[in-house]
C-alpha positions as CSV (number, residue, x, y, z in Angstrom):
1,X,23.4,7.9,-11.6
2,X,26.7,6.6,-10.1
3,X,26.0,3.1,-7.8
4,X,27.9,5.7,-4.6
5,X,24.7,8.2,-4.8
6,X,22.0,5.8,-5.1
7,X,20.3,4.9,-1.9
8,X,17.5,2.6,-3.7
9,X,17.5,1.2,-7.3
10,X,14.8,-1.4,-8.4
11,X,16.3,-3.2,-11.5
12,X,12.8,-4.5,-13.5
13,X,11.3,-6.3,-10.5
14,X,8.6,-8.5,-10.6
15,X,6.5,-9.9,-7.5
16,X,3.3,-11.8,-6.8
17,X,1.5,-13.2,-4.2
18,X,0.3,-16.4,-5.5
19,X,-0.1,-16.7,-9.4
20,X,-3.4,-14.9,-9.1
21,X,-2.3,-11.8,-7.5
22,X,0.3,-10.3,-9.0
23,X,1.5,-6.9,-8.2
24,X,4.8,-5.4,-9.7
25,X,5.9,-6.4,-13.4
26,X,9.7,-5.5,-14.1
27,X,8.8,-2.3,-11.8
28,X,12.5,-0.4,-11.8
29,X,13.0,3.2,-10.4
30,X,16.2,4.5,-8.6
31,X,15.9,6.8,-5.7
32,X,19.2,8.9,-5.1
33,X,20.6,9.4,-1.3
34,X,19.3,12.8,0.5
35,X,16.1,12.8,-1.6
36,X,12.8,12.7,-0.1
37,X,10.5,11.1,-2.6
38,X,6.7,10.4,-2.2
39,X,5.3,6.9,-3.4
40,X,1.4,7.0,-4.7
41,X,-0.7,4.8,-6.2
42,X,-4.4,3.2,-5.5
43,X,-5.7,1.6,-2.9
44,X,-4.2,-2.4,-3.0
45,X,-2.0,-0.7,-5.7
46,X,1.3,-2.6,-3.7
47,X,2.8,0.7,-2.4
48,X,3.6,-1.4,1.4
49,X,5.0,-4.2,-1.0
50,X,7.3,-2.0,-2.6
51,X,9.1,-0.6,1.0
52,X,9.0,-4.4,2.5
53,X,10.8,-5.0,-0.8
54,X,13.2,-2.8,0.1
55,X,13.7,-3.3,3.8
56,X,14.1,-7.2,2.8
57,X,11.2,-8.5,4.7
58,X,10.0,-9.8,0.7
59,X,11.8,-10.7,-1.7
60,X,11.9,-10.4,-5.4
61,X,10.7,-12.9,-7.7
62,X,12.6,-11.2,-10.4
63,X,14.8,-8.8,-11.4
64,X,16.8,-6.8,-8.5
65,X,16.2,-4.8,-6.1
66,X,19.5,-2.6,-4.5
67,X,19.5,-1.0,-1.3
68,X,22.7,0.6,-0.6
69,X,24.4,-1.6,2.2
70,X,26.2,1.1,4.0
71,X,22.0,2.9,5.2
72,X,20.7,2.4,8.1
73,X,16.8,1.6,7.8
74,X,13.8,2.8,9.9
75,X,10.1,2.0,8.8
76,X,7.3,3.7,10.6
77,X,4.2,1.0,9.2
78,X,0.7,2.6,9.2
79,X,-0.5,1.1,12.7
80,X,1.0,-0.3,15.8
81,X,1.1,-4.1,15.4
82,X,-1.6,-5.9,18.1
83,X,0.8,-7.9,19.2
84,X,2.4,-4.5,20.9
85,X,-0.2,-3.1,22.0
86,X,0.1,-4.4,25.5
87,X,3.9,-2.9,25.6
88,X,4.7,-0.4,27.9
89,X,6.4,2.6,26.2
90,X,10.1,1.6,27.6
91,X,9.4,-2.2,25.7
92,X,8.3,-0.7,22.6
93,X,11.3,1.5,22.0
94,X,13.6,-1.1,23.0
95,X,11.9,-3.2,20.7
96,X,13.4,-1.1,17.8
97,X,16.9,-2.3,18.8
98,X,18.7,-5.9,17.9
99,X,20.5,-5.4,21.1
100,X,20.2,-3.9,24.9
101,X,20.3,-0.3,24.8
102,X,21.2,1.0,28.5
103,X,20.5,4.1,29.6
104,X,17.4,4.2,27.2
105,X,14.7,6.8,29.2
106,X,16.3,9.9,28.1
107,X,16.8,8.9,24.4
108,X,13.5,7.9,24.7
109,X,12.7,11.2,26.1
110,X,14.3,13.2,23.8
111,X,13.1,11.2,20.6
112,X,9.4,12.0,21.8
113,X,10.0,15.6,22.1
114,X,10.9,15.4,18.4
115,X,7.3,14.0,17.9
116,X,6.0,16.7,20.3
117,X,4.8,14.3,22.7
118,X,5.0,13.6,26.5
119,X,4.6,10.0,28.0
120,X,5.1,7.9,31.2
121,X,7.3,5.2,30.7
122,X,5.4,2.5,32.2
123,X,2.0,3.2,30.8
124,X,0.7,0.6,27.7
125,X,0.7,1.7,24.1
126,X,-3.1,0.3,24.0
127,X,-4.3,3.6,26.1
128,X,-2.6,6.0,23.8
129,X,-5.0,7.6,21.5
130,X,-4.2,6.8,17.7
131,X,-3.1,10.2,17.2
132,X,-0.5,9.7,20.2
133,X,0.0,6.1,18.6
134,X,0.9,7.8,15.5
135,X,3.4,9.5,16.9
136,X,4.8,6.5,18.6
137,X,5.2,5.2,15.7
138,X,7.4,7.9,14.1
139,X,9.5,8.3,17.2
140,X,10.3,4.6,16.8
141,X,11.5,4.9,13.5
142,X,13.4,8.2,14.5
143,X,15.4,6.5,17.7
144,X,17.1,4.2,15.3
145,X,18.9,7.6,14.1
146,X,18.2,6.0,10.3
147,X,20.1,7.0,7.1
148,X,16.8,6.1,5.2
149,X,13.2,7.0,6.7
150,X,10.5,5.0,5.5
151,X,7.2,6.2,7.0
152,X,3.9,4.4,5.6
153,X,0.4,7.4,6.0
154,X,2.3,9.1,8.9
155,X,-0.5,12.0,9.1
156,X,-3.0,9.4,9.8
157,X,-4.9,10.2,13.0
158,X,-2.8,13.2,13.7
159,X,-4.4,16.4,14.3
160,X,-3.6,19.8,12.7
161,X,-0.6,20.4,15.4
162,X,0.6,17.2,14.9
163,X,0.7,17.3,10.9
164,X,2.2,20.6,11.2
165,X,4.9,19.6,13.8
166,X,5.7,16.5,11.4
167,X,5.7,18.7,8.1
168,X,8.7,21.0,9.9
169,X,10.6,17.9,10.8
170,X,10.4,16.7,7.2
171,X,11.7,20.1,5.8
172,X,14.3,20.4,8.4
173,X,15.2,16.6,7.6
174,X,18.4,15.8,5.7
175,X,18.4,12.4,5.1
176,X,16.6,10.1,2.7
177,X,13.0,9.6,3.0
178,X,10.2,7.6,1.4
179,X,6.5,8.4,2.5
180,X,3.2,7.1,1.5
181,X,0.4,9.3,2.2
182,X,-3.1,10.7,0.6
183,X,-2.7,13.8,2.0
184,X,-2.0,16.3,-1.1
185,X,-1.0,19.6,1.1
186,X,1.5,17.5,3.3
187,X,3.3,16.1,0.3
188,X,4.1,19.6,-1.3
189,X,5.8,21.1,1.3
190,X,8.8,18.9,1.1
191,X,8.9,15.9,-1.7
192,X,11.5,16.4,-4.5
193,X,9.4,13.7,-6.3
194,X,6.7,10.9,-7.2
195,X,7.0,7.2,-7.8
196,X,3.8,6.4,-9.0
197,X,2.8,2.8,-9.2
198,X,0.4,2.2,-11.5
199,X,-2.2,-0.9,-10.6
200,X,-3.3,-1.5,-14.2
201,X,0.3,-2.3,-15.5
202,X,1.8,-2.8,-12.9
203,X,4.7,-1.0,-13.6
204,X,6.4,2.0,-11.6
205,X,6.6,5.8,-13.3
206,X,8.9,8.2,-11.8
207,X,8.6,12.0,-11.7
208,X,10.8,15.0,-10.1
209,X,8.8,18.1,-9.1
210,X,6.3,18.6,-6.2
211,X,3.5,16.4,-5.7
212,X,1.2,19.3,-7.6
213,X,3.4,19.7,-10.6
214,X,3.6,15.8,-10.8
215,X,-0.4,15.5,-10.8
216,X,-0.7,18.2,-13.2
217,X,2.0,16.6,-16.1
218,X,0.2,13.2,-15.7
219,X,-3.4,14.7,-16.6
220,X,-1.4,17.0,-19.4
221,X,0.2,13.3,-20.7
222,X,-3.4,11.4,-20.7
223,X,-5.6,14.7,-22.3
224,X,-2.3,14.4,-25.0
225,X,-3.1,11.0,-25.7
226,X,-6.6,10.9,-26.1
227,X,-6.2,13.7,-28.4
228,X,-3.5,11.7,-30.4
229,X,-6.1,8.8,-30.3
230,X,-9.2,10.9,-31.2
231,X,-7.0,12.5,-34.4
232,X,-6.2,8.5,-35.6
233,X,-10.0,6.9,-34.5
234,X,-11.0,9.7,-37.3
235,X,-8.4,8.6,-39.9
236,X,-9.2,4.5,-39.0
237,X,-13.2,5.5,-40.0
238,X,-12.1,7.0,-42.9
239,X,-10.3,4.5,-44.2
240,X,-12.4,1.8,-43.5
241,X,-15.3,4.0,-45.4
242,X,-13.1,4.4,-48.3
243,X,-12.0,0.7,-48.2
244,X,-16.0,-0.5,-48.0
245,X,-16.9,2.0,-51.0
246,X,-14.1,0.6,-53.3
247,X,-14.4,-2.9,-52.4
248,X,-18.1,-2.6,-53.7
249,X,-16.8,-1.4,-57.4
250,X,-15.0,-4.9,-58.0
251,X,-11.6,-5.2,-60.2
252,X,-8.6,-3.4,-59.4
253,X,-10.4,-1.3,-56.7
254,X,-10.0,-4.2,-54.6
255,X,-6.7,-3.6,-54.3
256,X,-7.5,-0.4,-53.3
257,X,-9.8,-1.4,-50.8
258,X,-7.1,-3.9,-49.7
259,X,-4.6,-0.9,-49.3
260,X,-6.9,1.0,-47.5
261,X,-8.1,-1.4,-44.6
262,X,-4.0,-2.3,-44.1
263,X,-3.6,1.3,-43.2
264,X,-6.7,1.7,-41.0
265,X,-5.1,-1.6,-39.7
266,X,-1.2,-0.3,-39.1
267,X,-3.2,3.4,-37.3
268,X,-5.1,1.0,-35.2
269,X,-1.5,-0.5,-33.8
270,X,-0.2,3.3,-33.5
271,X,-2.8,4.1,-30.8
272,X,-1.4,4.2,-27.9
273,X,-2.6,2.6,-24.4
274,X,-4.0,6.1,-22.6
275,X,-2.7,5.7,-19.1
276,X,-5.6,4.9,-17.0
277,X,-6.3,6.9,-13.7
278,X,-7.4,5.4,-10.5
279,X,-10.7,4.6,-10.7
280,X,-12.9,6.4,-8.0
281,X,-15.3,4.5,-6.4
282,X,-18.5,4.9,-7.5
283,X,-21.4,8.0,-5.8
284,X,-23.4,6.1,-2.7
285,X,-26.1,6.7,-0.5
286,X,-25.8,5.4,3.1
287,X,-29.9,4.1,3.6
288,X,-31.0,5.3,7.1
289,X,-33.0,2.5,9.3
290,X,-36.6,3.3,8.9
291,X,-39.2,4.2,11.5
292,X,-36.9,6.5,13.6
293,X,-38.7,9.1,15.5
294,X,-38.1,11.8,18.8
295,X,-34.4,11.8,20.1
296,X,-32.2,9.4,18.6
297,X,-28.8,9.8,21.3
298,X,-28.9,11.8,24.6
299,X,-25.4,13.0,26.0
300,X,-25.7,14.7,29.2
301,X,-21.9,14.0,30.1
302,X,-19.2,12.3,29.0
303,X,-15.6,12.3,30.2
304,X,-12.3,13.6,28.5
305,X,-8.5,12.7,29.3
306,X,-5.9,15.8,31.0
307,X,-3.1,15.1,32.0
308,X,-3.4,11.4,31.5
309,X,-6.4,11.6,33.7
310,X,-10.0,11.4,33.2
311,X,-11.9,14.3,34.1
312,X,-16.3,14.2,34.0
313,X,-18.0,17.1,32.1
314,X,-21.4,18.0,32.1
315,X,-23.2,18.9,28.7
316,X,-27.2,18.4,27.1
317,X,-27.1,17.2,23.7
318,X,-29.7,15.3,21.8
319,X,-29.4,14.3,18.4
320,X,-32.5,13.5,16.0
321,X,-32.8,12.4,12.1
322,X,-30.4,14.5,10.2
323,X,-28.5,16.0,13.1
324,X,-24.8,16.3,12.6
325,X,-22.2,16.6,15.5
326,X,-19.2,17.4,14.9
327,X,-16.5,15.8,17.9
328,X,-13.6,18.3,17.8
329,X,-9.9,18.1,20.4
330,X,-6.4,17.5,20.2
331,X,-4.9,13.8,20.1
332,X,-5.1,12.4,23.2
333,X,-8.1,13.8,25.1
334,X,-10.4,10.6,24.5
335,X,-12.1,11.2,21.2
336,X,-11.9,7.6,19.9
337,X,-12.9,6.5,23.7
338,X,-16.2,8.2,23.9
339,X,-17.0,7.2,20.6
340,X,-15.9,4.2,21.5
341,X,-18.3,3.7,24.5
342,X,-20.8,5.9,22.5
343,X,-21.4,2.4,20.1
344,X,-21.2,0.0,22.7
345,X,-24.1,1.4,24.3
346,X,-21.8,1.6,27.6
347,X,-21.2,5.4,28.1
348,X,-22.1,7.0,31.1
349,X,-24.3,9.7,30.7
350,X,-25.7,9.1,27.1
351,X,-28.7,7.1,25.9
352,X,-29.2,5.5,22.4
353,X,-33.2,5.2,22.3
354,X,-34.2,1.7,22.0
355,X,-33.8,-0.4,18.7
356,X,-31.6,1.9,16.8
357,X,-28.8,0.1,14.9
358,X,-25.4,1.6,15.0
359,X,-23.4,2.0,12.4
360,X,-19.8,2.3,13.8
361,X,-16.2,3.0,11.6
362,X,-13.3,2.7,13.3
363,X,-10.0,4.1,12.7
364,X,-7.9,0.9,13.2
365,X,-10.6,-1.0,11.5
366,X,-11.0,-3.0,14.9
367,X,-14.9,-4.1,14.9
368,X,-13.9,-6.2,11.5
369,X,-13.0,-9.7,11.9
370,X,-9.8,-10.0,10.4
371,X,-10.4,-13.8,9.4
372,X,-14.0,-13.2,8.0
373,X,-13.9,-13.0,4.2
374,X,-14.9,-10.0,2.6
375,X,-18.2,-11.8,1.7
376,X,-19.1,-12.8,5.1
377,X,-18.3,-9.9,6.6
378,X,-20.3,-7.9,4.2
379,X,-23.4,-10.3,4.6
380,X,-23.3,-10.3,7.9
381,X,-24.2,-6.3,8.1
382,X,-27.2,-7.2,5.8
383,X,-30.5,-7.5,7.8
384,X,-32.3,-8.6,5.1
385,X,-30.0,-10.7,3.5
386,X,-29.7,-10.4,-0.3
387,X,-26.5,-11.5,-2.7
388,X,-27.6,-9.6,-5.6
389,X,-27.4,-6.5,-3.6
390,X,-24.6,-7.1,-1.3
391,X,-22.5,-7.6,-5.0
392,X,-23.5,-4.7,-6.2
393,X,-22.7,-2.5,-3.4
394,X,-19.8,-4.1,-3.0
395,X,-18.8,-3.3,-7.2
396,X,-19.3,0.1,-6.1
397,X,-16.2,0.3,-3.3
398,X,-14.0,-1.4,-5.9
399,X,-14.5,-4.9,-4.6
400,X,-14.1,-7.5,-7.4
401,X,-14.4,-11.4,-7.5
402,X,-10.9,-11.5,-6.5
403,X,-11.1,-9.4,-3.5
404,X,-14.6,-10.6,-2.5
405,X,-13.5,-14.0,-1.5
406,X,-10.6,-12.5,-0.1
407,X,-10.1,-13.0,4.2
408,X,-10.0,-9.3,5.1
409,X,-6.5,-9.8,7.0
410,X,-5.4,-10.1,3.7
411,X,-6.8,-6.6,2.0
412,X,-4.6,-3.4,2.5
413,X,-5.7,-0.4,5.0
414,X,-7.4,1.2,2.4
415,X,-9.0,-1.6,1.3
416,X,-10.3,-2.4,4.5
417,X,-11.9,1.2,4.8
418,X,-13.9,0.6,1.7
419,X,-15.3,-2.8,3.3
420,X,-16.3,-0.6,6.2
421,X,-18.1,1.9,4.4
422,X,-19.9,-1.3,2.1
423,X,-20.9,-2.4,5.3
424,X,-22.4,0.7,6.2
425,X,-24.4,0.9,3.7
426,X,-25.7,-2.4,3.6
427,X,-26.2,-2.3,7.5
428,X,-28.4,0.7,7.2
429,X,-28.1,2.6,10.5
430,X,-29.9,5.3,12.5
431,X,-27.2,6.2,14.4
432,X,-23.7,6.7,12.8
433,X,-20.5,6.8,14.5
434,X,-17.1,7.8,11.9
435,X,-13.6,8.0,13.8
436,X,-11.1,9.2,11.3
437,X,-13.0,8.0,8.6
438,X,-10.3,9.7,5.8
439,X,-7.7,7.4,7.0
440,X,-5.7,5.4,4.4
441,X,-8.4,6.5,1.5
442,X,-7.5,7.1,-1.7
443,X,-7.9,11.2,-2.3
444,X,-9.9,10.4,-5.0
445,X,-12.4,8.7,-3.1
446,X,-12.5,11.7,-0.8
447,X,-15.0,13.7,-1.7
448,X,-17.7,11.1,-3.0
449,X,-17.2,9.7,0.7
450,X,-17.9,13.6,2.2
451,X,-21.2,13.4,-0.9
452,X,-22.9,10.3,1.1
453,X,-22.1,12.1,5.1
454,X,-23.3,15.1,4.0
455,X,-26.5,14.0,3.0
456,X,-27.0,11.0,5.4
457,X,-30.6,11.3,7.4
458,X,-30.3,10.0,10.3
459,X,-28.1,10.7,13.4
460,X,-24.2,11.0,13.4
461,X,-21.4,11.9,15.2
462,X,-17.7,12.7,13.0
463,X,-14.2,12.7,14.5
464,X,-11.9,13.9,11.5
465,X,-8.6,16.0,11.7
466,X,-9.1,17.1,8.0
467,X,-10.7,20.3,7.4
468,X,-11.0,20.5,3.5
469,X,-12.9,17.3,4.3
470,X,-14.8,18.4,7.1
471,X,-15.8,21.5,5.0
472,X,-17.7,19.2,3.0
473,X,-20.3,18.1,5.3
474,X,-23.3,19.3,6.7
475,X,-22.7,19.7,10.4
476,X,-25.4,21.5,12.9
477,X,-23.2,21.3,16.0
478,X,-19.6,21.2,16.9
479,X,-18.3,19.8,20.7
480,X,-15.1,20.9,21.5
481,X,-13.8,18.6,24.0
482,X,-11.5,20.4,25.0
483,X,-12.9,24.1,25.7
């Protein structure tokens, strides 16, 4: 590939944080200019090391990394940094430029009709709903008018028009692009290819084709290699047989046996190392808080957001063990805010009977203290404490010693979404709350997550935008917020 049509070229890169956290060894991959190219791998895997690689905010430890100098780059991260939050919509645009941009409102204006959204101005990015942060997020890569796109789970919190809107765009985009994102369907409408990065060996694969062709030639590669292995594992018995039988005769049939273990020997160095998949996290229960009785939550109103105003409905709903509602609306009507107030205990017009512990997920991961270790914070959800337990549950989400003792600033979205669900189901709830609760997983750990909601026995409430998900779970009652 000539140097003038690459956009991205990773020349056997190596990075680590610290010497006991390494995450790319001699990783190299070239991505050509106009391409739109999805990058996979597990949860912690490195995938938001490998674009802050690339738009120079790390650097290579070594090896090379090459971005062609002539691209302009735009990265849409997963969520809004806090420390924006308290920006007014005008401030965070003009954020995205090195210099004073005049005349900005009707850029801004236009850019957001791009992301099929309408916004004052002056109002704060902390009262947009995620799915309307999400498309902030996109529009502020797209005012910078890049040559490369980077966007990092960009369907996260958007609902079905939103995912659609953003899957045209994509199609209709002619410039190069580089997404993250778990969500299979998305991915095959417009990625010419995968970069896999692969968390056992830390190296990067790369594969042309759709996302489903690519998934399909990676199980076709391992079921090849276990066969390959199966075939030699038979010969290396063999062998080893034959070698024991003539060893026992004595003489020259020692040197027989001799000849016979050095070939098992040379077929045991021909196997070759199966590619391992991601490991899934392992099937769970979420334990419901004993002694629950009568009605667990009462709504008899609650309010919604039109029109960037908040307008009171009426409704009578009471949830008991094993009710399953089902919160349904476009981004933007006050979803996350009524579940919100819903585990506070501060929302006017419903009533969580008394004693019932509330097991709440949020979508940005909020109610975790960022500088708690994963320990602590785990422990801490325990009522009856107990570190036998709290380790085992913890082996289950795919937390090891390394990221146990780990501050949970530290841990990668996705990683943080398996320490909320650990804490789940060490906290034991009567009453659970999930907002987005798909968001940043690993597709893999899908539907054992969608297992463990499905059969959950006490009370809970479910904002998610993902049908195939969805479809999964029990639900007794659906409240559409906005009919």
């Amino acid at each position: 590939m000539a140097n003038n049509d690459v956009a991205v070229r990773f020349n056997k890169v190596s990075f680590e944080y610290g010497p006991k956290k390494p995450i790319l060894d001699e990783a190299s991959f070239a991505l050509r200019r106009g391409t739109k190219i999805t990058l996979m791998g597990q949860n912690g895997a490195g995938k938001s090391t490998i674009l802050n690689l690339i738009t120079g905010s790390l650097k290579e430890e070594d090896g090379s990394v090459y971005v062609d100098p002539r691209l302009k780059i735009a990265y849409a991260k997963q969520v809004i940094p806090k420390e924006q939050m308290e920006l007014t919509v005008k401030e965070f645009f003009e954020k995205c430029f090195d210099k004073k941009i005049y005349n900005i409102d009707p850029k801004i204006d236009e850019t957001l009709a791009v992301v099929n959204l309408k916004a004052p101005h002056d109002k704060k990015i902390s009262t947009f709903s995620g799915g309307q942060q999400a498309r902030l997020l996109l529009a502020s890569a797209l005012i910078q008018e890049p040559d490369l796109l980077i966007l990092d789970e960009p369907t996260n919190n958007l609902d079905q028009a939103g995912i659609a809107h953003l899957t045209q765009f994509l199609m209709d985009y002619d410039k190069t692009c580089i997404v993250i994102s778990h969500d299979a369907d998305f991915l095959n409408c417009f990625t010419d290819g995968v970069i896999y990065l692969d968390i056992f060996t830390r190296k990067i694969e790369q594969y042309l084709g759709d996302y489903y062709v690519v998934v399909a030639e990676i199980a076709d590669r391992i079921e090849k290699e276990k066969m390959k292995n199966a075939r030699y594992e038979k010969e290396i018995i063999a062998n080893k047989e034959k070698a024991n039988f003539f060893a026992n005769k004595g003489g020259k049939m020692r040197l027989v046996a001799r000849k016979m273990r050095n070939k098992a020997a040379e077929m045991e160095e021909s196997k070759v190392d199966v590619r391992r998949e991601d490991r899934a996290i392992r099937k769970f229960t979420i334990p419901v808080q004993k002694e629950l009785s009568g009605d667990i939550l009462k709504i008899s109103s609650f309010t919604i957001i039109q029109n960037h105003k908040p307008v009171e409905k009426e409704e009578s709903i009471a949830l008991k063990k094993k009710n399953h509602l089902l919160l349904a609306g476009p981004n933007g009507i006050g979803k996350t805010t009524l579940l919100e107030s819903l585990a506070s205990g501060q929302a006017r017009g419903a009533e969580i009977a008394d004693g019932v512990r509330v097991g709440y997920y949020r979508q940005d991961f909020s109610t975790l203290n960022f500088e708690d270790t994963v320990f602590d914070s785990l422990f801490e959800a325990m009522k009856e404490k107990d570190e036998q337990k709290l380790r085992s549950v913890a082996a289950g989400f795919l937390i090891d010693r390394e990221i146990v003792y780990a501050k949970i600033g530290s841990l990668s979205e996705g990683q943080k979404g398996l320490v909320a669900f650990a804490r789940l189901v060490l906290q034991e709830p009567g009453l659970l709350i999930l907002d987005e609760p798909t968001n940043h997983i690993n597709f893999r750990h899908l539907p054992i997550i969608a297992k463990a909601l499905d059969s959950y026995e006490g009370a809970m409430i479910l904002v998610s935008h993902v049908p195939e998900f969805v479809s999964q779970i029990r639900i007794d009652r659906t409240l559409d917020l906005e009919r």
